[in-house]
C-alpha angles and dihedrals in degrees: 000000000000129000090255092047095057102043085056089057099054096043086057090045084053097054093042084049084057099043085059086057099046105026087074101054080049096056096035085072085070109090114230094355114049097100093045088074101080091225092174101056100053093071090051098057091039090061085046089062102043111029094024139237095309105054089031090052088054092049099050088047092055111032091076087051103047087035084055102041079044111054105351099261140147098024104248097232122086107337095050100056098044092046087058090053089047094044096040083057096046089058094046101050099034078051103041095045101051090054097049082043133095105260090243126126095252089056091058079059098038088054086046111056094037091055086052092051104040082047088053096054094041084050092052099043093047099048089047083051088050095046104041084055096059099046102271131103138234131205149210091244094047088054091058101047087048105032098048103344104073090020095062089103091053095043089052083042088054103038090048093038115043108049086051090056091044099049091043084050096054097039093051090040109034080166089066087072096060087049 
């Protein structure tokens, strides 16, 4: 990779480290459902998409903790720290796979529901594995409230959201593809 190109990357990765920052207080505004929009993880995916597994996965490992070291959200345990494991999966395989995958529309969809998924399982493994180190439990049922149930209004967000922007992104900027 070029220097360009690399600069390019990690200005993009700048602004989708910011949007982390900025998208909750946005969506917070909404009653009952703000944080069930899942504000932190469509930047991620976004920077999946568009600067690959490697700098997305940077950005979704780091944006709970600054958020948190910022403005004191998300608590750090255990949802913090589960939320940077989760985040820093969503940007890898959203990433990865776009890039494995044939540049067609379905694969901007196939990359991203497998990276919600795969994130999901990796949030919930890795919160079972905090709280059963500190002397809680944590369920199957919890997994899934917290995992898809309460999350329904992010994943259609998402699923609605992302591949637009993608696809917007891709057809303003052809040069974004060669990044």
């Amino acid at each position: 990779m070029n220097k360009r190109n690399q600069v390019l990357k990690l200005t993009l990765s700048a602004i989708c480290l910011a949007l982390c920052m900025v998208l909750p207080f946005l969506t917070g505004q909404i009653p009952q459902i703000g944080s069930m929009l899942c504000p932190m993880h469509i930047p991620v995916l976004l920077c999946g998409f568009i600067c690959g597994p490697a700098w997305a996965a940077v950005v979704g490992a780091f944006a709970p903790f600054l958020r948190f070291a910022l403005f004191g959200m998300p608590p750090l345990f255990p949802t913090g720290a589960a939320m940077c494991f989760e985040l820093l999966t969503y940007g890898v395989v959203s990433g990865a796979l776009y890039r494995l995958l044939p540049q067609k529309k379905s694969s901007i969809y196939a990359a991203l529901i497998a990276a919600m998924l795969a994130g999901r399982v990796i949030w919930g493994a890795v919160s079972a594995v905090l709280l059963s180190s500190s002397g809680g439990t944590f369920t199957f049922a919890a997994f899934m409230a917290g995992a898809f149930i309460n999350a329904i209004p992010g994943i259609v967000l998402h699923i609605v959201l992302i591949p637009v922007v993608v696809m917007a992104l891709e057809r303003a900027l052809p040069w974004l593809k060669k990044v």
